[in-house]
N, C-alpha and C positions, 0 to 999 in steps of 0.2 A: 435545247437542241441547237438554236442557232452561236451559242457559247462556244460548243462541242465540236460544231462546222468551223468555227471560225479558227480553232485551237488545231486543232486536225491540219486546217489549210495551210495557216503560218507554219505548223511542224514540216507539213510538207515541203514548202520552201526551204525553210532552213535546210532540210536534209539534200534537196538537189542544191542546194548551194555550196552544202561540204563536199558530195562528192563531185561537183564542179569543179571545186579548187583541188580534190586530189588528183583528178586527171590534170588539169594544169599545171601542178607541180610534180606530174610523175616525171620520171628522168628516162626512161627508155621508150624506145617506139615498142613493144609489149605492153608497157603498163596503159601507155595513151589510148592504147587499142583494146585494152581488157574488156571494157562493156560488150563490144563486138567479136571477142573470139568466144565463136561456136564451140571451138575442139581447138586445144592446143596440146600436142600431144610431142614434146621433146626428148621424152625418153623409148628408146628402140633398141632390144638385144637378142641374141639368139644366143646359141648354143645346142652341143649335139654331145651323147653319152649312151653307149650300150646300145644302139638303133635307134635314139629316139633324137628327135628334133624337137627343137625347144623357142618359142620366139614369145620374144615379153614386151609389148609397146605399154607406155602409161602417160597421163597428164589430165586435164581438165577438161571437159566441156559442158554447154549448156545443159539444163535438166528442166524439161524432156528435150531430147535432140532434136533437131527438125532444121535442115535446111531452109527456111521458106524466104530468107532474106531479112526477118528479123529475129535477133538475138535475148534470149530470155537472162532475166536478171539473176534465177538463181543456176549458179552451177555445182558439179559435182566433182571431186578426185577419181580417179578407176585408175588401175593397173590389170592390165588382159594378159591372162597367159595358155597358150594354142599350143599344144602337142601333137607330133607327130610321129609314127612308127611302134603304136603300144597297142594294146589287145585287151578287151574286159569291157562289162558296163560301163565303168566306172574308174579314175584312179584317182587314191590319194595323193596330195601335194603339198609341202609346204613352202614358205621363202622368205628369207630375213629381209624389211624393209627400212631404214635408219634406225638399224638396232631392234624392231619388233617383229616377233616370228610370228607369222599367218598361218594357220593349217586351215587348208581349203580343197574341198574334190573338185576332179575335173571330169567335165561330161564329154560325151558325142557332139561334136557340134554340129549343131539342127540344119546346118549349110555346105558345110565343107567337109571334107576329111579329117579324121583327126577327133582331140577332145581340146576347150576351152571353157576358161571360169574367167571370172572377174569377181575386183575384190573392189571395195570403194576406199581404197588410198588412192596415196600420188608420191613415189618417192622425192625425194630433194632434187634427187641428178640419179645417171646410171652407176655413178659409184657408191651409192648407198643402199644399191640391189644387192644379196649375196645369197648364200645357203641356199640355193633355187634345192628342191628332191623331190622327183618324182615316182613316185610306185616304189618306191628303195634304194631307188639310182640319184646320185648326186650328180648334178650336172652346171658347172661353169658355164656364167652367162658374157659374155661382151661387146661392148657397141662399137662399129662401123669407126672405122680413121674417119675424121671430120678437120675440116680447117676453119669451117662460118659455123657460127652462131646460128641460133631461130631470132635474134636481135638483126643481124646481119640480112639475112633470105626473108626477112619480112618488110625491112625497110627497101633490097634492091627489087621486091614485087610488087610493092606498094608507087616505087618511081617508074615498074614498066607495064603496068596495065590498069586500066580503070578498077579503084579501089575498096567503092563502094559497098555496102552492105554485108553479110556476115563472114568472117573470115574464121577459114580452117589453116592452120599451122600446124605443120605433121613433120617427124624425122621418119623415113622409112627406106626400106628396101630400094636400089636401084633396078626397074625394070625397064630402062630406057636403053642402053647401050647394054654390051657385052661385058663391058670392064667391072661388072658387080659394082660393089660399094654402096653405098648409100646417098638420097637426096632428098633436100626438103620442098616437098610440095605444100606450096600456097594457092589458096583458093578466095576470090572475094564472091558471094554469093548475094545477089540483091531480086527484089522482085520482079523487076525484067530483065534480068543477065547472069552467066556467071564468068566470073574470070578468069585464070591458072597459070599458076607459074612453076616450073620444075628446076630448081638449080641443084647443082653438082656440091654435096659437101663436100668434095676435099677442093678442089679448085675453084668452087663460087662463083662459075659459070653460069647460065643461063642454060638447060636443055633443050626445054618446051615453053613456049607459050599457046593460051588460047583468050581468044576475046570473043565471047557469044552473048 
């Protein structure tokens, strides 16, 4: 037994010793940060055809999700896709993701309007999304003009509010201003705070901040 413990222990070591030195030698403020993203979710597209709205966000995060301020070791891929404007139980869907066609239904979503599935991929980028077809309707997806990175809007949230504990990295929707487009919301989330940052993808502004 005490062989067994001992062998266990040194494994143990050795292995936080490797991924020690990967984070130290990671080269972007993403990777430094990977143990701590909760949700990183860079990819974000919509699209509309025949009455139907179409929005596809995808990327990574912990599994099981949970805000609590710490971040879980294993994570998962998903790609979500949320329709709106169609009629039925039920629709069929499919969608080319770097080269591999998913056929997947799309339900009622149990919250909102509309129907939603998730699929447990993660494309490359939004240019390796295509063939989106819903119910028989082919419908073109594509993302928001952007100027920053999530390299970019993670490092200028990180220099403007306390950065501590689990961080959310999201492209999405602009609901801040009138002018539409899209922004990346950063969020660090620790056991007594949470932080947030709203910047402008095309201009790389700062929208919103909060510090709680």
């Amino acid at each position: 037994m005490t062989k067994h413990i001992a062998i266990f222990f040194i494994t143990a070591i050795a292995a936080a010793a490797i991924m020690a030195g990967v984070t130290a030698c990671a080269s972007t403020e993403i990777e430094r940060c990977s143990s701590r993203m909760a949700d990183y979710r860079p990819v974000y597209m919509t699209g509309s055809a025949d009455g139907l709205s179409v929005r596809l966000i995808a990327g990574v995060r912990e599994d099981p999700y949970s805000l609590d301020g710490s971040c879980s070791d294993v994570k998962t891929d998903y790609t979500v896709v949320t329709v709106t404007g169609a009629a039925g139980e039920e629709l069929p869907a499919s969608v080319t993701i770097d080269g591999e066609e998913y056929s997947f239904t799309l339900y009622p979503h149990p919250f909102r309007d509309g129907y939603s599935a998730e699929l447990p991929v993660r494309p490359t980028d939004a240019t390796s999304v295509s063939a989106l077809n819903v119910n028989g309707t082919s419908v073109t997806l594509a993302s928001p003009s952007t100027t920053v990175d999530a390299e970019y809007a993670l490092t200028l949230a990180r220099e403007s509010v306390d950065d501590d504990g689990e961080i959310v990295l999201r492209l999405t929707e602009n609901t801040v201003s009138p002018d539409g487009g899209a922004y990346w919301y950063v969020s660090f989330v620790s056991e007594s705070h949470t932080s947030s940052v709203i910047i402008n993808a095309l201009s790389g502004e700062i929208g919103a901040m909060r510090e709680g």
